[in-house]
N, C-alpha and C positions, 0 to 999 in steps of 0.2 A: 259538768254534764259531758259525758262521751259522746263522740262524733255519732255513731251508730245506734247511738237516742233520737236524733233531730232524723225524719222523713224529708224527703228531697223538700216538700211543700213548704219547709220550715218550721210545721208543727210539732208538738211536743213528741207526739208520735201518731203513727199510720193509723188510719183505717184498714181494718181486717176484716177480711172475708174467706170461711169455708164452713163445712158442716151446714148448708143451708141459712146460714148467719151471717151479720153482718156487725161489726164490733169498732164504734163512735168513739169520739171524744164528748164527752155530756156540758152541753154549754149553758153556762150558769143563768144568761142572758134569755134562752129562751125558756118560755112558760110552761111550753108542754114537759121539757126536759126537767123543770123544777118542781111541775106535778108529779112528774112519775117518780121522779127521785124521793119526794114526799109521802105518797104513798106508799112505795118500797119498803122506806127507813120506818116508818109506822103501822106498815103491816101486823098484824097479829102475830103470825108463823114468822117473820122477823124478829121482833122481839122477842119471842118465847126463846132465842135459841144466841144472840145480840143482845149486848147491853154495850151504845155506845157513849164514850164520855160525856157527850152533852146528847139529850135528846133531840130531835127535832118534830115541833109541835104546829111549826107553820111556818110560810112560803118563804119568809125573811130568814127563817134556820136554815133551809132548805138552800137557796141561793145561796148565804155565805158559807156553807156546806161544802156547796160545789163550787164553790170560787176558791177553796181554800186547798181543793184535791186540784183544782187546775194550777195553783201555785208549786205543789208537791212536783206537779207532772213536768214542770216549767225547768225546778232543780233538778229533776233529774233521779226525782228520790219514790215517785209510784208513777202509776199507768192505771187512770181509770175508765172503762170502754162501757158504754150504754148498748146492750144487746138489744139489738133490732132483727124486725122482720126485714129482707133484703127487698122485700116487693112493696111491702106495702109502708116501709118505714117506723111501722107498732114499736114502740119501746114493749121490748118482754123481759128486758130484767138488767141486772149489771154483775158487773168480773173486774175485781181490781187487783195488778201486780203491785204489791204491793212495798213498803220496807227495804228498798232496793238499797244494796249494798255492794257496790261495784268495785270492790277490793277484794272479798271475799268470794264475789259474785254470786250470791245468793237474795232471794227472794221469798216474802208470803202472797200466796193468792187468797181472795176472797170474793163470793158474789152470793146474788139474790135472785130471784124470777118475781116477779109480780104473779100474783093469785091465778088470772085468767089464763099464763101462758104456763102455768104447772101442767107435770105428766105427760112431757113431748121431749122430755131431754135436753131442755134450754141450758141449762148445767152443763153438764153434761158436755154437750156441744162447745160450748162457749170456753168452758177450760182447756177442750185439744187446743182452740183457736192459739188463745190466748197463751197457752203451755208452752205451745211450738215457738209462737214469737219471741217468745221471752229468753228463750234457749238461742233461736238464728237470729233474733235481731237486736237483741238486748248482750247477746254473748253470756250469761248466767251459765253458773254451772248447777243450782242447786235450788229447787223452788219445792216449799213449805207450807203445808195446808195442815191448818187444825181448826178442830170441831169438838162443841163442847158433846159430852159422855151422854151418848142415849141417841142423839139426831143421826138415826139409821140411813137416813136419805142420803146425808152429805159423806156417810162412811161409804157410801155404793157408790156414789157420783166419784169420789178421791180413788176407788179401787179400779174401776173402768175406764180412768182415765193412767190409769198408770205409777200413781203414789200410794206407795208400800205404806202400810203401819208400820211404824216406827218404837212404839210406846205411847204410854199413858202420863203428861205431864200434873201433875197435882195441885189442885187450886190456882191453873191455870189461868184464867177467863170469869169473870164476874160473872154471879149469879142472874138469871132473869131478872132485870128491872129493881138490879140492888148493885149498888157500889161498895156493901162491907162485908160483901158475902161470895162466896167463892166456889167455882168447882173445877171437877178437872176438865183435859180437854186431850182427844185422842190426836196424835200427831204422825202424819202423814210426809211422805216426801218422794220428792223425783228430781231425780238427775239428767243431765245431757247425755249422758252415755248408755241410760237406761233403753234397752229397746222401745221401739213404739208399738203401745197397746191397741187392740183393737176396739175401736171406742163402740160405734153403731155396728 
């Protein structure tokens, strides 16, 4: 793990705050955090667009879920933040750096919104956050976003924030809710030296 992974606090990494946002560490420990992370990963508009290796169907999935990205975070090898309302504390979705490669220094992002906090730019938001950190406080040179072929939302959300289309990688990413079935998946990227987009 690099020095400039650990936050003064000693945790895996910081709380982040801008765009109206507020971006947690997701603690396995609490309920509410294991609900929402639940609901998240089992949302409908999740899955349709997600196929992750093991499903999660209930709270015990859910917890060692999130115990297992708090290990990642631990190594040194992802960064998973629960986007929250800064006022009221609402979980409205999650953003995880992902696949950290710290030789190459490159990285993949991925996140979700929960249902009720759609159509406000939780995304959106939550990627500059996240993007910038990843770039000044992780040191990355190269951060990675791909979505499977058709999910229009997440190719707006990657171009507003500043990751170019890249190409079309082929039988990328497992089918909806199939592990022997395959499709592609459009590939997105940003760099540190790319200027900054105007996100909002």
């Amino acid at each position: 793990m690099t020095d400039s992974y650990v936050s003064r606090s000693g945790r895996p990494f910081p709380e982040l705050h801008g765009y109206g946002l507020s971006l947690r560490a997701w603690d396995a420990e609490a309920e509410a955090d294991v609900e929402a992370w639940l609901r998240g990963c089992s949302d409908p508009e999740f899955k349709r667009w997600n196929t992750p290796l093991k499903a999660l169907d209930d709270r015990d999935g859910a917890r060692e879920s999130l115990r297992a990205r708090a290990k990642a975070a631990a190594e040194g090898a992802a960064a998973s933040f629960r986007v929250t309302d800064p006022e009221s504390g609402a979980t409205l979705g999650h953003i995880g750096v992902n696949d950290i490669d710290h030789v190459i220094r490159v990285a993949r992002v991925g996140y979700w919104v929960l249902p009720e906090a759609r159509g406000r730019q939780v995304a959106t938001r939550a990627l500059a956050v996240a993007g910038r950190w990843a770039f000044d406080g992780l040191g990355l040179h190269r951060l990675e976003l791909g979505h499977a072929l058709g999910h229009d939302a997440s190719c707006r959300i990657a171009e507003r924030c500043g990751f170019l289309y890249e190409g079309t990688l082929r039988g990328a990413m497992f089918e909806a809710g199939q592990q022997d079935a395959f499709r592609d998946v459009h590939l997105h990227a940003r760099l540190a030296t790319d200027g900054e987009p105007a996100v909002l």
